[in-house]
C-alpha positions as CSV (number, residue, x, y, z in Angstrom):
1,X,29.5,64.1,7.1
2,X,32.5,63.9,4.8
3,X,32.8,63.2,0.9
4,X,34.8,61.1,-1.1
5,X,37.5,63.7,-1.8
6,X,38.0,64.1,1.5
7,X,38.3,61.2,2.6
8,X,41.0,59.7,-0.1
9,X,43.0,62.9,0.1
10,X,43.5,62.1,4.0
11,X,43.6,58.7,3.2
12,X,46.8,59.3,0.7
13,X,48.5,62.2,3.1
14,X,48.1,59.7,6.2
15,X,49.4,56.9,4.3
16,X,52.3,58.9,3.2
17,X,53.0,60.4,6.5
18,X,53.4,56.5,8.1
19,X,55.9,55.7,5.2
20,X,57.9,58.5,6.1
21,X,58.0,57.5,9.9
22,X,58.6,54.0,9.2
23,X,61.7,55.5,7.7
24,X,62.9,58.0,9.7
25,X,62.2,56.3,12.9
26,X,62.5,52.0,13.0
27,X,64.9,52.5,9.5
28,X,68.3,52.9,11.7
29,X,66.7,50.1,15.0
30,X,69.4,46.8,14.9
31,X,68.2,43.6,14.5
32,X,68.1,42.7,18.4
33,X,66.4,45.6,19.2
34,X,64.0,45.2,16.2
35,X,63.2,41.9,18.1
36,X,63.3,42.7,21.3
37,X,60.1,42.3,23.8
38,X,59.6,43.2,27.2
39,X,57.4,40.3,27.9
40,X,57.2,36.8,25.6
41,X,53.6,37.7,25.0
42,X,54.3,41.0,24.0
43,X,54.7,42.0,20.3
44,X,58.7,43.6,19.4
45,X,58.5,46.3,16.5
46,X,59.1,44.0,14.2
47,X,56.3,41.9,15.1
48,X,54.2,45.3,14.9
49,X,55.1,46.6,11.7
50,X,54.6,42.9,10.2
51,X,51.2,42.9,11.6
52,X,50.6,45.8,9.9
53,X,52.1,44.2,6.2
54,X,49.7,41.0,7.3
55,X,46.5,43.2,7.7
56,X,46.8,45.8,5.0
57,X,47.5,43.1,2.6
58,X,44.0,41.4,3.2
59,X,42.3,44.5,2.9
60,X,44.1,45.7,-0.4
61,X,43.2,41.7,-2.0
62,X,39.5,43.2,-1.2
63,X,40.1,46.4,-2.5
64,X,41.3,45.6,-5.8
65,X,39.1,43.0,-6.8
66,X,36.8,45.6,-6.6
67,X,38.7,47.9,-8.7
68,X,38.6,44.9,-11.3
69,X,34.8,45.0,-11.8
70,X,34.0,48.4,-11.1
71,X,34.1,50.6,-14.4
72,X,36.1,53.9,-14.4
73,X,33.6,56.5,-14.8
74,X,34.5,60.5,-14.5
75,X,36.3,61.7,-10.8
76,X,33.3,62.6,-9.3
77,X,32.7,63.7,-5.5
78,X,30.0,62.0,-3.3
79,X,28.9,62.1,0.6
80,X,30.3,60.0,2.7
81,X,29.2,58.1,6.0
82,X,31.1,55.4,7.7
83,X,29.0,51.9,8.1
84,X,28.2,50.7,11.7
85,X,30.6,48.7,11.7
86,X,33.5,50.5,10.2
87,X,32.6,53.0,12.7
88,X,33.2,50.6,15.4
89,X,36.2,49.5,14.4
90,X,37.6,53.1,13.5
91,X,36.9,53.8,17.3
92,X,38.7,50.4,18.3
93,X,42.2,51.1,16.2
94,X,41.9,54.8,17.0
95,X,45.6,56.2,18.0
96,X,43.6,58.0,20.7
97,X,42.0,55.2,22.1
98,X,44.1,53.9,24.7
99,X,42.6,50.4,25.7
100,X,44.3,47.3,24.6
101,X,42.5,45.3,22.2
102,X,42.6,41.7,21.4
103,X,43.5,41.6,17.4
104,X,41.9,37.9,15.5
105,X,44.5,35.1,14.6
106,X,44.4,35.8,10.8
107,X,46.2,39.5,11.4
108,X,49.0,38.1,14.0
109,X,52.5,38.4,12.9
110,X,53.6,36.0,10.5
111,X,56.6,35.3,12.5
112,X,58.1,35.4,15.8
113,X,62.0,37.2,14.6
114,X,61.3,39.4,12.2
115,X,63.9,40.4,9.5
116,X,64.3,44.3,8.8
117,X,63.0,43.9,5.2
118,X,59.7,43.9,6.9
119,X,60.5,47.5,6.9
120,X,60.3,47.1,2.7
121,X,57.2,44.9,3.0
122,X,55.3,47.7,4.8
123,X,56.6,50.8,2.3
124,X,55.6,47.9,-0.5
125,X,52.1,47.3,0.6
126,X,51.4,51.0,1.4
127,X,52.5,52.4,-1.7
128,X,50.1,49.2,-3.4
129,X,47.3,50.7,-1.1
130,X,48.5,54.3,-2.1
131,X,48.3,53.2,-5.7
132,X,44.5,51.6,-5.2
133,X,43.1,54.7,-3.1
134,X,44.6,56.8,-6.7
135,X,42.1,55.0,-8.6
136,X,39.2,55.3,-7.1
137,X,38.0,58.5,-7.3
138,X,34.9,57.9,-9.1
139,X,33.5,55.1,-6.9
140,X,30.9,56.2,-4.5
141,X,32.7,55.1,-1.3
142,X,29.5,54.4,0.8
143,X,27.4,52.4,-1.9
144,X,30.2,49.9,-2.5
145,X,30.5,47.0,-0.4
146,X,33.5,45.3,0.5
147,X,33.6,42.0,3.5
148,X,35.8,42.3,6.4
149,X,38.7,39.9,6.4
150,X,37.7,39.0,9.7
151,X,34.3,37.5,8.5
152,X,32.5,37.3,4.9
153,X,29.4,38.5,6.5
154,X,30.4,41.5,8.0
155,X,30.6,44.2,5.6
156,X,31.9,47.3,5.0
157,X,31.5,50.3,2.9
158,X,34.5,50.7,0.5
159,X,35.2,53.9,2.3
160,X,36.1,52.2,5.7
161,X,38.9,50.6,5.1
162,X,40.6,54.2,4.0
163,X,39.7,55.6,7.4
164,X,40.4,52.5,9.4
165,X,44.1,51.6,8.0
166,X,45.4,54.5,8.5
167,X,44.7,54.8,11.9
168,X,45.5,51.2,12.4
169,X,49.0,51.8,11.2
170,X,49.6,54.7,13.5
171,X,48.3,52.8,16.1
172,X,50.6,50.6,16.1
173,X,53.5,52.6,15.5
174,X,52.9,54.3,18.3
175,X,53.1,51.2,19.9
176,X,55.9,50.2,18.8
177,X,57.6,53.8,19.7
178,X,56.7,53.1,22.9
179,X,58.9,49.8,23.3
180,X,61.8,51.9,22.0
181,X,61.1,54.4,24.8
182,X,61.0,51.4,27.4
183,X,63.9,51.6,30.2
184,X,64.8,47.5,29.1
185,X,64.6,48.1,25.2
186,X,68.7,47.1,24.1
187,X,70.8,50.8,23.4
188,X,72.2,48.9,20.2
């Protein structure tokens, strides 16, 4: 069982720690190799890091509408226990879990090439998310409700989403490592 301190403060430090690789490791790729794919159903790192900008943005739409009719009360610290379902999706976008999943059509990549600035997009939306996580500390995480993107009747506590998307992210920047570290991937 975790509380609501806990889980922002990793929240914010994971979300941080993805910026920082974006930078430091897709920051310096060209734009062929940004685009590059080893297969045509295969997602480049571009397409990757612009799923990322797609999902994260949906989730943060949720999130602040609830920030808009919650009132700020005192920071205050309550348990915390994932839902059902935002356990089961924590497991599914787990770094560690190593099974390919199917993602829905509404989180695909907006586009096939992807421009660089996608790069800016996800640094954007993550310091947005950053800056929504901030203001929540006196929301008891498990007793507000937020839908899944996916589908209005599947919901979530507000908590999940702060486990699931950073996770997600690294998820898929490992993946997108690994295309880097492909034999095939261009040298420049």
């Amino acid at each position: 069982m975790f509380n609501t301190k806990e889980i922002i403060e990793n929240c914010l430090s994971s979300t941080n720690s993805n910026i920082e690789r974006i930078k430091g490791v897709f920051a310096s790729l060209s734009v062929s190799q940004f685009n590059w794919k080893p297969a045509p159903e295969k997602w480049s790192v571009g397409e990757c890091i612009d799923h990322l900008v797609v999902t994260n943005d949906l989730y943060l739409t949720r999130i602040k509408k609830l920030l808009n009719i919650s009132h700020s009360n005192a920071e205050n610290d309550f348990t915390y226990s994932q839902s059902f379902m935002g356990k089961m999706i924590t497991i599914a976008v787990d770094p560690a879990n190593v099974k390919k999943a199917k993602t829905f059509n509404l989180f695909y990549p907006e586009k096939s090439v992807i421009q660089k600035s996608v790069i800016d997009e996800y640094i954007k939306s993550s310091k947005k998310f950053i800056e929504q996580v901030s203001k929540i500390h006196h929301l008891d995480l498990k007793k507000i409700k937020l839908s899944s993107p996916v589908n209005f009747l599947i919901r979530l506590n507000l908590g999940d989403p702060l486990i699931i998307i950073p996770k997600h992210d690294e998820r898929h920047l490992n993946q997108a490592e690994r295309l880097m570290e492909m034999e095939a991937f261009p040298k420049g």
